[in-house]
C-alpha positions as CSV (number, residue, x, y, z in Angstrom):
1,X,-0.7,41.3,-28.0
2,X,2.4,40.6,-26.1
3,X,0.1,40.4,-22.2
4,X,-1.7,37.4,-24.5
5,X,1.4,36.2,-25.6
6,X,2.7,36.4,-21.9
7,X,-1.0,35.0,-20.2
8,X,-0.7,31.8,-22.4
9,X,3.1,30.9,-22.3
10,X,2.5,31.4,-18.4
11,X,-1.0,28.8,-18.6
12,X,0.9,26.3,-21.0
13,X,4.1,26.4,-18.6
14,X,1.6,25.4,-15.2
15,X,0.1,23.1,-17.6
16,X,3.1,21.5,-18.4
17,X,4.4,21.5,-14.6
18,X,1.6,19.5,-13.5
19,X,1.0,17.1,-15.5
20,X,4.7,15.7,-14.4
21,X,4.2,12.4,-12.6
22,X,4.4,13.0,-9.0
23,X,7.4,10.8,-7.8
24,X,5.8,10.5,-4.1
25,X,6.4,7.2,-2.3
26,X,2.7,6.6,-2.0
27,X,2.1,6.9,-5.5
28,X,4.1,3.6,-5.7
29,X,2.2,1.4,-3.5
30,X,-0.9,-0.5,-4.3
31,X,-3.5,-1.0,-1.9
32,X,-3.9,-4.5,-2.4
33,X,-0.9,-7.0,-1.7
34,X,-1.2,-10.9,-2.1
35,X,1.2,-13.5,-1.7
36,X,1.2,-15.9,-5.0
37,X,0.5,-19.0,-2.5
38,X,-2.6,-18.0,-2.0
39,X,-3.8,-16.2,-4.9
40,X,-4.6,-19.5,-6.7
41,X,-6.8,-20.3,-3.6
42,X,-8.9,-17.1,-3.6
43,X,-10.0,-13.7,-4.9
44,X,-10.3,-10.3,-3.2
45,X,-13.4,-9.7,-5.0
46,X,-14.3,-6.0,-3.2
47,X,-11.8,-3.6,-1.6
48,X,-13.2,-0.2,0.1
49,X,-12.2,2.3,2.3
50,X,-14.2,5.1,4.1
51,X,-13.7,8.0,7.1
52,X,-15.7,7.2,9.8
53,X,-16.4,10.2,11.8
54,X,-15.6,10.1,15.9
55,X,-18.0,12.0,18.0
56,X,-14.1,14.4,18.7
57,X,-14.6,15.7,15.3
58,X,-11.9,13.3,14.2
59,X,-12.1,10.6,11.4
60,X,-10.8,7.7,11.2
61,X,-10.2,5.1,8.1
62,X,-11.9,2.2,7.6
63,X,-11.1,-0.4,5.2
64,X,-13.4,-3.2,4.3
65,X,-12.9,-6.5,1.6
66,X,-14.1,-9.5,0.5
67,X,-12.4,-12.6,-0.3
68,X,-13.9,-15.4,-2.6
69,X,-12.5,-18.9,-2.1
70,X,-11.7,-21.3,-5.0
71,X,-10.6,-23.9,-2.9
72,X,-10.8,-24.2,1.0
73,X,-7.9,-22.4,2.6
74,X,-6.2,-20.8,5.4
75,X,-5.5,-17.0,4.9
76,X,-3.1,-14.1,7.2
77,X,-4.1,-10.7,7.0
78,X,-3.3,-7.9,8.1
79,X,-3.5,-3.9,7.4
80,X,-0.5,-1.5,7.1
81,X,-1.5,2.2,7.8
82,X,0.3,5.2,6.6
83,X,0.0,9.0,7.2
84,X,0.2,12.1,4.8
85,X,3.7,11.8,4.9
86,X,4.0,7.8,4.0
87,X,5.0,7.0,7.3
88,X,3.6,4.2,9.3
89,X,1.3,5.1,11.9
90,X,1.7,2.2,14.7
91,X,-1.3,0.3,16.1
92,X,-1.1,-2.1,18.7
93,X,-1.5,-5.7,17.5
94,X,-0.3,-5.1,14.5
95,X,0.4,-8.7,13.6
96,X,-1.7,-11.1,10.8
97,X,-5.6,-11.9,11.5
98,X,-5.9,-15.6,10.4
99,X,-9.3,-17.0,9.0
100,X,-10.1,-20.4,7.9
101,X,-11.7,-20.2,4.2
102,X,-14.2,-22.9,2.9
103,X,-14.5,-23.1,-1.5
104,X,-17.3,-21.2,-3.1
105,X,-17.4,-19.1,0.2
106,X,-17.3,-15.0,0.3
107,X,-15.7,-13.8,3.5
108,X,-16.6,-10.0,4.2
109,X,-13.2,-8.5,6.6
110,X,-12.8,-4.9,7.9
111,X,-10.2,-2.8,9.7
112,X,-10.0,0.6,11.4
113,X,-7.4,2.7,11.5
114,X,-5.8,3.2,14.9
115,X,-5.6,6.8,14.4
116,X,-7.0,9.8,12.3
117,X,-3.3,10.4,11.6
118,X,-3.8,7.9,9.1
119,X,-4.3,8.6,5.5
120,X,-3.7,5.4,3.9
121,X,-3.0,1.8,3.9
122,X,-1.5,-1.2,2.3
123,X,-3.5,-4.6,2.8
124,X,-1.3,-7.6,2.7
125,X,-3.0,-11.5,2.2
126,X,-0.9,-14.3,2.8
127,X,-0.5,-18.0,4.1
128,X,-0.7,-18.1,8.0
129,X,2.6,-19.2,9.5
């Protein structure tokens, strides 16, 4: 009686540890960021992301949306990628893509990680500067 006592205190106690939110920076971030100025102009209408695997072995991570225009617009974007850790993982031209957006139009966009380091990412939309 007291071993079944034991066995369940133990299973409710690791029960109750994990289901504790998990206070990891990633947890925090969305995938998806858009800038209010042109969020009235368009609509990320699909957001995926897959591992593509390199003939190495390695895999690296894809992302691939599309946008839906209301209104023709101007649009900056760019991909941030992060590792296990939440870390940025550093990619040459790292600066906003701009693309010219014409109303009732769906654009299709992708981006590939610059190494299989990377676990994550944060896409940003925005008005090109």
């Amino acid at each position: 009686m007291k071993t079944l006592l034991l066995a369940s205190l133990l299973v409710f106690g690791l029960a109750g540890c994990a289901s504790q939110p998990e206070t990891h920076s990633m947890s925090e971030r969305q995938n998806l960021r858009v800038d209010p100025e042109v969020s009235y102009a368009m609509t990320v209408t699909e957001l995926f992301d897959q591992r593509l695997v390199q003939p190495g072995g390695d895999s690296l991570l894809q992302v691939q949306f599309a946008v839906e225009a209301r209104s023709d617009a101007e649009l900056a974007w760019t991909v941030i990628w992060f590792d296990d850790n939440g870390m940025v993982v550093k990619s040459v031209g790292e600066g906003y893509r701009k693309a010219t957006l014409l109303t009732g139009q769906v654009r299709y966009f992708d981006a590939t990680a610059p190494h299989a380091r990377a676990t994550s990412y944060q896409l940003h939309l925005r008005e090109p500067k």
